[in-house]
N, CA, C and O of each residue as an XYZ file, in Angstrom:
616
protein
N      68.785     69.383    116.255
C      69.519     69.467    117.513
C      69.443     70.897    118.049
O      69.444     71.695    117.113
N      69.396     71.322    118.922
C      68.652     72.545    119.956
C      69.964     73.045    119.552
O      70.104     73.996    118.782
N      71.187     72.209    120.230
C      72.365     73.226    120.689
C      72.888     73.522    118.696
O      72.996     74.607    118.124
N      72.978     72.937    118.455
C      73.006     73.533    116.859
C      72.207     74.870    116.733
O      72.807     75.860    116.314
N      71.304     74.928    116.964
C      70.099     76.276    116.360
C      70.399     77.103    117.264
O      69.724     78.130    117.208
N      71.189     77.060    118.122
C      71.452     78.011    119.419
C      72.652     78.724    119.241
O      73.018     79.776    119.763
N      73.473     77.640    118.033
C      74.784     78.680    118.072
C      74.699     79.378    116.824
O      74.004     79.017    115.875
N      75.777     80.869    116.880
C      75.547     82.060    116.276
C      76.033     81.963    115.322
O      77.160     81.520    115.099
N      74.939     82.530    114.288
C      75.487     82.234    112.536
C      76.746     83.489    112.917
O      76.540     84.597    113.413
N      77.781     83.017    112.591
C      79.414     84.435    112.360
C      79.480     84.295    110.849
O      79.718     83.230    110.279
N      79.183     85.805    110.061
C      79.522     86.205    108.790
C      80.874     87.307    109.010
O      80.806     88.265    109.780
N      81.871     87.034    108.337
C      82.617     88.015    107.950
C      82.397     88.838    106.514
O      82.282     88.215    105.459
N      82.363     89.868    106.553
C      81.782     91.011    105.042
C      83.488     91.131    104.446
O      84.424     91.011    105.236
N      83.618     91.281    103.550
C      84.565     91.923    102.878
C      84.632     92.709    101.517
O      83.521     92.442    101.058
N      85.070     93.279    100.859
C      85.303     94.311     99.645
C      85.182     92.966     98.909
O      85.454     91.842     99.331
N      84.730     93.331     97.760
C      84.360     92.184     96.696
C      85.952     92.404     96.004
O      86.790     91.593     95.611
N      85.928     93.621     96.053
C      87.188     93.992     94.777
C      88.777     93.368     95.409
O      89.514     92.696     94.688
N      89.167     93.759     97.005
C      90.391     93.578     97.528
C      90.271     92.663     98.436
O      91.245     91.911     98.472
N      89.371     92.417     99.257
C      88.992     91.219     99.916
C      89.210     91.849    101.525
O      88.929     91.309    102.594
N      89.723     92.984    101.301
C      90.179     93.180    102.967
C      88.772     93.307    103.573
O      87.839     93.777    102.922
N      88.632     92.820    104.992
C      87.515     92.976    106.155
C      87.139     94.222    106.089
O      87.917     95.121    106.409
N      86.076     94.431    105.727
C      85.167     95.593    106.074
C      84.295     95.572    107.486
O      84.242     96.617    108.135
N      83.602     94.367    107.968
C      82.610     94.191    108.897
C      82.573     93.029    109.282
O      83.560     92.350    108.997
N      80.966     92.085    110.393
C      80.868     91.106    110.618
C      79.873     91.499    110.947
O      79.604     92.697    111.029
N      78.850     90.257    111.295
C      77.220     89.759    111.679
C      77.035     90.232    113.037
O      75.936     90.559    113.484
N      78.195     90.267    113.731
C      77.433     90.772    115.378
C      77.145     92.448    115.280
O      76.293     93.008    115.968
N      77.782     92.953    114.558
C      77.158     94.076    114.010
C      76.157     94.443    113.343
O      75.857     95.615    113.114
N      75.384     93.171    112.870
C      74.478     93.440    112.235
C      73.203     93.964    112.632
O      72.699     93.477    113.644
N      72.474     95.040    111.899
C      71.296     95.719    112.409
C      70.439     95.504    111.794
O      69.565     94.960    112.469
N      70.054     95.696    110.360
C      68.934     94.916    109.658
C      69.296     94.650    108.080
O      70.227     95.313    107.621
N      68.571     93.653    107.158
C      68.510     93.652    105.883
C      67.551     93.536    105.645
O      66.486     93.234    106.184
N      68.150     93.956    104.190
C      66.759     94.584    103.338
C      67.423     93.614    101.552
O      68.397     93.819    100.828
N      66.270     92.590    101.500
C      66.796     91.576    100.757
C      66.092     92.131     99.273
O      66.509     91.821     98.157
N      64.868     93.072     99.575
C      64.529     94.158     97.782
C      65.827     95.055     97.825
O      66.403     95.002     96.739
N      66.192     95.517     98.352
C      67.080     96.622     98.241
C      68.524     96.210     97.983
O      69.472     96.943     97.703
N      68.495     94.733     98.151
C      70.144     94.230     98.259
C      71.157     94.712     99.255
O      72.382     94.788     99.159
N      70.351     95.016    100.227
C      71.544     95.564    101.341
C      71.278     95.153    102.481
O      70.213     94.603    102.762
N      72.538     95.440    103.569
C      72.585     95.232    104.969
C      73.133     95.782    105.562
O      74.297     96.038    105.251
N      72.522     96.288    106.827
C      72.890     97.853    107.870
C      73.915     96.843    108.823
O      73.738     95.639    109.010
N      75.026     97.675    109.361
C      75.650     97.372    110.124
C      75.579     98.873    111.280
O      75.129    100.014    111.179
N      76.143     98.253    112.121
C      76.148     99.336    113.227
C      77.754    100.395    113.579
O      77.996    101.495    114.076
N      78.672     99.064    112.864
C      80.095     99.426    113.077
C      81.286     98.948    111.789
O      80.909     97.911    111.244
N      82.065     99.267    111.453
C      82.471     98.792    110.273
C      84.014     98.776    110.599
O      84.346     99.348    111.637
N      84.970     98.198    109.848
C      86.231     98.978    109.834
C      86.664     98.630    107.962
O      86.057     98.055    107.059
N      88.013     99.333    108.056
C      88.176     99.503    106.515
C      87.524    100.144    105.858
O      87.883    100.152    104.680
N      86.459    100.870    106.152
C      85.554    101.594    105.455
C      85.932    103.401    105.878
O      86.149    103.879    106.992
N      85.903    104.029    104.650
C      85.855    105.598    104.502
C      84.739    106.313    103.873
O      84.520    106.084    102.684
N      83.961    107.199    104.550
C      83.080    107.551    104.383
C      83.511    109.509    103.715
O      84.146    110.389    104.296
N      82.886    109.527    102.453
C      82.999    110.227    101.609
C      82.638    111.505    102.373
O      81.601    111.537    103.034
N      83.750    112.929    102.278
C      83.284    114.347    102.810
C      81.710    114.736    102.392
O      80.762    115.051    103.111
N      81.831    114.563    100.716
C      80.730    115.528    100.191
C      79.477    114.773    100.487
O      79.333    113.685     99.930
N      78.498    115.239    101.341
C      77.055    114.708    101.320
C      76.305    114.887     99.928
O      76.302    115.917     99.253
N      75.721    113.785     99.652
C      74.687    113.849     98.327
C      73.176    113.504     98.815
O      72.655    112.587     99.449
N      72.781    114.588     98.257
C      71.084    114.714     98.466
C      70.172    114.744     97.325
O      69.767    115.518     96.458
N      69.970    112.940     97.932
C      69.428    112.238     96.624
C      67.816    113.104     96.325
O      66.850    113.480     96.990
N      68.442    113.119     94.378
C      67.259    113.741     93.966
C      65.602    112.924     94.160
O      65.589    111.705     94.330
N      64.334    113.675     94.118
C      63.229    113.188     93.832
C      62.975    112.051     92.933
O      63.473    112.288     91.832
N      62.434    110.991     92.979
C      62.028    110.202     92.344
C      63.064    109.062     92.163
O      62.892    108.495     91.084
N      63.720    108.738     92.632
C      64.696    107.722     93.302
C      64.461    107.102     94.228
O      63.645    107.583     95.014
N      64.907    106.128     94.455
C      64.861    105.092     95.876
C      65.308    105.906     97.116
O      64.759    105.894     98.218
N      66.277    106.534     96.786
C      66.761    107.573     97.799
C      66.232    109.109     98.487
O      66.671    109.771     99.427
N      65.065    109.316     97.524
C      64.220    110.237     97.491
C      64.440    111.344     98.761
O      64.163    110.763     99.811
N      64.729    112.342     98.935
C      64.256    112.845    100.320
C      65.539    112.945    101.107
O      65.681    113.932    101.828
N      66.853    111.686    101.028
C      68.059    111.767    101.832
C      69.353    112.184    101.912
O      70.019    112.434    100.908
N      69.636    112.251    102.685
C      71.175    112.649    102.143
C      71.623    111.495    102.971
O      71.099    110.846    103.876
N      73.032    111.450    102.216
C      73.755    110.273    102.587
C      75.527    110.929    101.828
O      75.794    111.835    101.038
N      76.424    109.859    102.618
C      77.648    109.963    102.229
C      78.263    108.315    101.414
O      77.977    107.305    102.057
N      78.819    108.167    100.481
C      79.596    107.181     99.849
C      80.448    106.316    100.842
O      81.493    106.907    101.115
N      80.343    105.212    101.410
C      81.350    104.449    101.765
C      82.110    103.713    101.098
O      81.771    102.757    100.401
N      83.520    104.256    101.339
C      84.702    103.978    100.523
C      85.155    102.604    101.006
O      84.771    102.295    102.134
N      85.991    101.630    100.265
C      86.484    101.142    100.671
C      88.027    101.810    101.151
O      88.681    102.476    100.348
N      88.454    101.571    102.394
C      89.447    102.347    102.584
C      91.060    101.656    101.905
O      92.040    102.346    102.184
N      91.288    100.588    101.206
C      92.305    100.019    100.539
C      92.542    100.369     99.117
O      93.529    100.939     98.653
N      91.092     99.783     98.262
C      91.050    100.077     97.190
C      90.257    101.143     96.552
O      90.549    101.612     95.452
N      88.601    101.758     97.719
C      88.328    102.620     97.210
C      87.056    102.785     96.237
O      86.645    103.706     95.531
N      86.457    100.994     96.623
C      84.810    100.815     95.713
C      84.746    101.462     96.499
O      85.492    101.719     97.443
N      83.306    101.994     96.014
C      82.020    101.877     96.713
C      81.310    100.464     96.919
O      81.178     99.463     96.214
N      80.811    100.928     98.525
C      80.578     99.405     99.007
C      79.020     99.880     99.439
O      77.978     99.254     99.245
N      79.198    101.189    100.087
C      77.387    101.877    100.403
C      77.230    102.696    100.557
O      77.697    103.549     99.802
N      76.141    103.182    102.095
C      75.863    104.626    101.756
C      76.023    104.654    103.574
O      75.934    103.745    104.399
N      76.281    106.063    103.713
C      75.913    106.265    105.404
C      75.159    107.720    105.464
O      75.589    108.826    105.139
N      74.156    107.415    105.881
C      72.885    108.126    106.034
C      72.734    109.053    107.018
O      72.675    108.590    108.157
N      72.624    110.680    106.852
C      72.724    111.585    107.962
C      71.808    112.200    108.171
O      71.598    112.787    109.232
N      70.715    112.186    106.722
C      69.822    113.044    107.325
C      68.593    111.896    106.430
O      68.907    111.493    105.310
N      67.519    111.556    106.931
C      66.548    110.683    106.216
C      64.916    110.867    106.321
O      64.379    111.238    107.364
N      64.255    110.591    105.222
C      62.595    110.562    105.440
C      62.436    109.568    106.578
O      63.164    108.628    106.897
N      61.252    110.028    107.135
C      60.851    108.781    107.939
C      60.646    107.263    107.273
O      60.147    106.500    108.099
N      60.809    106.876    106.470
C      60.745    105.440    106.372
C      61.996    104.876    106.333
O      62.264    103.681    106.204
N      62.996    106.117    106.493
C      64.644    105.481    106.144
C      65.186    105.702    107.435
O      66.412    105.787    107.510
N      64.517    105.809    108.450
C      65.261    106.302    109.697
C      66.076    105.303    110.451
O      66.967    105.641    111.231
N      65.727    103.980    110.182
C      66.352    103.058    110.582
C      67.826    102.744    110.274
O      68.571    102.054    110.971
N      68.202    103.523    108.816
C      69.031    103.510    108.220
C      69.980    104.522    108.606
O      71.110    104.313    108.166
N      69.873    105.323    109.145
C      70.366    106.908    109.912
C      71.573    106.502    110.725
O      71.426    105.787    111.716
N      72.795    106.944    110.331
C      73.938    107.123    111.088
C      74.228    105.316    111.624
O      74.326    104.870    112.768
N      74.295    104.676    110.436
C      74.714    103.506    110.444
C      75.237    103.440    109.049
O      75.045    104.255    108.147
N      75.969    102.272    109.018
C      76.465    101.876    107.275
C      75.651    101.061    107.019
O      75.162    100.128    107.656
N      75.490    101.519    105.871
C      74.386    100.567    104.719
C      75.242    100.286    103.217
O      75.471    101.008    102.247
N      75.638     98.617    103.616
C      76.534     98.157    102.776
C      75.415     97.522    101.312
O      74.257     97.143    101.486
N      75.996     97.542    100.199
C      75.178     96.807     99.486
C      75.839     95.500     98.597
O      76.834     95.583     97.877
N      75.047     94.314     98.832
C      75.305     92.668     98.045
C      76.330     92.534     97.386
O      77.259     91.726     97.389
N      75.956     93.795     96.568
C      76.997     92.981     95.354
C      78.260     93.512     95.357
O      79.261     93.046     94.812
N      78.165     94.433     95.952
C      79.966     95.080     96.476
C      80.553     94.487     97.781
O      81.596     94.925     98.267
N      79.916     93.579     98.270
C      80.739     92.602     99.199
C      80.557     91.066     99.213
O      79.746     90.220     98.835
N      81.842     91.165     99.904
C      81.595     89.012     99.623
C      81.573     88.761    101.143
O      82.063     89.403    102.073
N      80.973     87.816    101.110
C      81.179     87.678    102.709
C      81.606     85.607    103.013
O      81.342     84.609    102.342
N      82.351     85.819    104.354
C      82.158     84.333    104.469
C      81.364     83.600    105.628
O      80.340     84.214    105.930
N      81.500     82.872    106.083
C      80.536     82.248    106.803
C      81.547     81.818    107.786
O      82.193     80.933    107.226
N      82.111     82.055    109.262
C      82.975     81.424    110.446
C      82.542     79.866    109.899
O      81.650     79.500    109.133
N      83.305     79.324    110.445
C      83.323     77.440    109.755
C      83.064     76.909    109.043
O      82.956     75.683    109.007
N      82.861     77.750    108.164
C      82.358     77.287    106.528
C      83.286     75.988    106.127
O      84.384     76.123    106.666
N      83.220     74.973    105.484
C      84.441     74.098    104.761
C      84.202     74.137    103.614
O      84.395     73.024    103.126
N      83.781     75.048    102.697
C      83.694     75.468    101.168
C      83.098     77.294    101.139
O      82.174     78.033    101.480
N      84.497     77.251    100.423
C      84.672     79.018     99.630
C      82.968     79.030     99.053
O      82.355     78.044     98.642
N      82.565     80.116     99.139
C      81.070     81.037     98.820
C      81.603     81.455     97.170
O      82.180     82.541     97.126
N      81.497     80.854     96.076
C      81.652     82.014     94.863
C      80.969     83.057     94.598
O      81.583     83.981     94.064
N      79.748     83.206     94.838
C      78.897     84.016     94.451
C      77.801     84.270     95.517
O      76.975     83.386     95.747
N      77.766     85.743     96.333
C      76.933     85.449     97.676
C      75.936     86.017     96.931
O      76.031     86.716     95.921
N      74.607     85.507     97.754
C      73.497     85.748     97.569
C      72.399     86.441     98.692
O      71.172     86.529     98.639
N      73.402     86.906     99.754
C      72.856     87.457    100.748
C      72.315     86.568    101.724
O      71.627     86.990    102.654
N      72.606     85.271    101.552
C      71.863     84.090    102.477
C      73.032     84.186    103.891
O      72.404     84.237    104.949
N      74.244     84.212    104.042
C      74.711     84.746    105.667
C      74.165     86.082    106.003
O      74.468     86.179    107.192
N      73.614     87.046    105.713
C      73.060     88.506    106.411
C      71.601     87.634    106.826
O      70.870     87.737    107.811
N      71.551     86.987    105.951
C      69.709     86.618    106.109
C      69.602     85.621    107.237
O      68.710     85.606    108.085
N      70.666     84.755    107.139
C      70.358     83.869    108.308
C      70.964     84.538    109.282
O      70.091     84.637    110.144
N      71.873     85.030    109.651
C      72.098     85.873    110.854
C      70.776     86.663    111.258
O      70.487     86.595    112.452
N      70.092     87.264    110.590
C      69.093     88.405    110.577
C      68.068     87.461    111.260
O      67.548     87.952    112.262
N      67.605     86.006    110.873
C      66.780     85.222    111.199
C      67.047     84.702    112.046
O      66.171     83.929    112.433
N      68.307     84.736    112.861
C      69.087     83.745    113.774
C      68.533     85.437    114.935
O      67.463     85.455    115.544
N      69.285     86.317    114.957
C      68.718     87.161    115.871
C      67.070     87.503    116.077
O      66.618     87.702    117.204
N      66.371     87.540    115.076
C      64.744     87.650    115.277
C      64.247     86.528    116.225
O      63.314     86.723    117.003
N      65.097     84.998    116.105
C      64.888     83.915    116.881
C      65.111     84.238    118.122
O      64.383     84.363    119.107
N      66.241     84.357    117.925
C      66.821     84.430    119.995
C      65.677     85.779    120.533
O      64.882     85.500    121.430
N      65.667     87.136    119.958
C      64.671     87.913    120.791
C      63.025     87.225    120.984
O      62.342     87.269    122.007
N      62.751     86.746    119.975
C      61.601     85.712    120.127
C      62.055     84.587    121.582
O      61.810     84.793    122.771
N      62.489     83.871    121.206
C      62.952     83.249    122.528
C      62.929     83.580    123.351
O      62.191     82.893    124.058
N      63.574     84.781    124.107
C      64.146     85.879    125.070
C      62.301     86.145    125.311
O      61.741     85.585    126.254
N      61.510     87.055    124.333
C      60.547     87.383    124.753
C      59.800     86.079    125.233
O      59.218     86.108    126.317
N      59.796     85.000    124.504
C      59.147     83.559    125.488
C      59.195     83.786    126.671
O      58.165     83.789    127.345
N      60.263     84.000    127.135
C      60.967     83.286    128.271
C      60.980     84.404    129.114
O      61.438     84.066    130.206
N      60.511     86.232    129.066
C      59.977     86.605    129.599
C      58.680     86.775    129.741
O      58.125     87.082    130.796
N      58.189     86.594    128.758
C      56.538     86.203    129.123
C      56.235     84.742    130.574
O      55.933     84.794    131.766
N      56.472     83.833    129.787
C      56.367     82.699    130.841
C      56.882     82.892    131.994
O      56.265     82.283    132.868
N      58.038     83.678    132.484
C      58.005     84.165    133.842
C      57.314     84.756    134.592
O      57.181     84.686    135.814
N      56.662     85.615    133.514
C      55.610     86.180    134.102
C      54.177     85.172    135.324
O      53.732     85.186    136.472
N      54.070     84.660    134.389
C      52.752     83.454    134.455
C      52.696     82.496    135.667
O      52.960     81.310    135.468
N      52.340     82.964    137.037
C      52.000     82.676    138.215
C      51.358     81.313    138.043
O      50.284     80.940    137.573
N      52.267     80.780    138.524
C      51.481     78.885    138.545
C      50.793     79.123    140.048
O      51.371     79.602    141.024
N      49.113     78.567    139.967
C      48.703     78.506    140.852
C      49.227     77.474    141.963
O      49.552     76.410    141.438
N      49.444     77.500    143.709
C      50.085     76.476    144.042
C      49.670     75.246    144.458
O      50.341     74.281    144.824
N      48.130     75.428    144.333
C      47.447     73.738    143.852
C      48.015     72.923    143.044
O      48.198     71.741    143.336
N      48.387     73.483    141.862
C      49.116     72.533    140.510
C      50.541     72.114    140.965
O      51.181     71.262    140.348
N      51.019     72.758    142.086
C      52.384     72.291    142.883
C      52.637     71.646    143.362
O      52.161     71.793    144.488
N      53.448     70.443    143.261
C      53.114     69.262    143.677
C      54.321     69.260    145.255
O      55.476     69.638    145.060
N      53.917     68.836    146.634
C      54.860     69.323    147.356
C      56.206     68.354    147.360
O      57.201     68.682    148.007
């Protein structure tokens, strides 16, 4: 059904540990399903650590500095927020970058509790937006595309 695939996957994120709202999917900016994480653009409940750490050589983090995002209730760590980055992490720059297993998330209309997420609401949201700009770009392309007015029937 069209109008099914049309409406918007809604994830709510929360602290694995206290459960309070950290985020949601319309915020969402990208995931990264090797890395176990997902960028948001905006967060709340979240405290982001004074001291910058500038991850050593030979790490995943290689090259960046970044700050600890706190949970602001209880105080996990939930991710990282990125201030200064190599070019392959730039995407990641002055956004929160939450990671899997320090949040639970639920799904808007879900009718069964998630025990154990697996990153499948970031992913289908993530796949649900790649769709619609796909779409969107359809649908400016084909505007483009001058029907000759022979093929017009009067």
């Amino acid at each position: 059904n069209m109008a099914d695939e049309m409406t918007e996957v809604l994830v709510v994120f929360q602290c694995k540990t206290c459960s309070v709202i950290v985020g949601d999917s319309v915020n969402l900016m990208h995931v990264n399903e090797e890395r176990r994480t997902f960028t948001l653009k905006f967060v709340v409940n979240i405290i982001r650590s004074t001291v910058p750490i500038h991850a050593a050589a030979g790490g995943e983090d290689a090259g960046n500095t970044f700050h600890d995002l706190l949970c602001r209730q209880c105080k996990r760590i939930l991710g990282k927020w990125y201030s200064a980055t190599v070019p392959q992490f730039d995407a990641y720059r002055m956004a929160y970058t939450l990671h899997a297993d320090d949040v639970a998330e639920y799904a808007v209309g879900a009718d069964a509790p998630e025990d154990e997420w697996s990153m499948e609401g970031a992913v289908a949201v993530a796949q649900w937006k790649a769709n619609m700009t796909h779409m969107r770009e359809l649908s400016k392309r084909l505007a483009k595309v001058k029907i000759p007015s022979s093929f017009v029937h009067p």
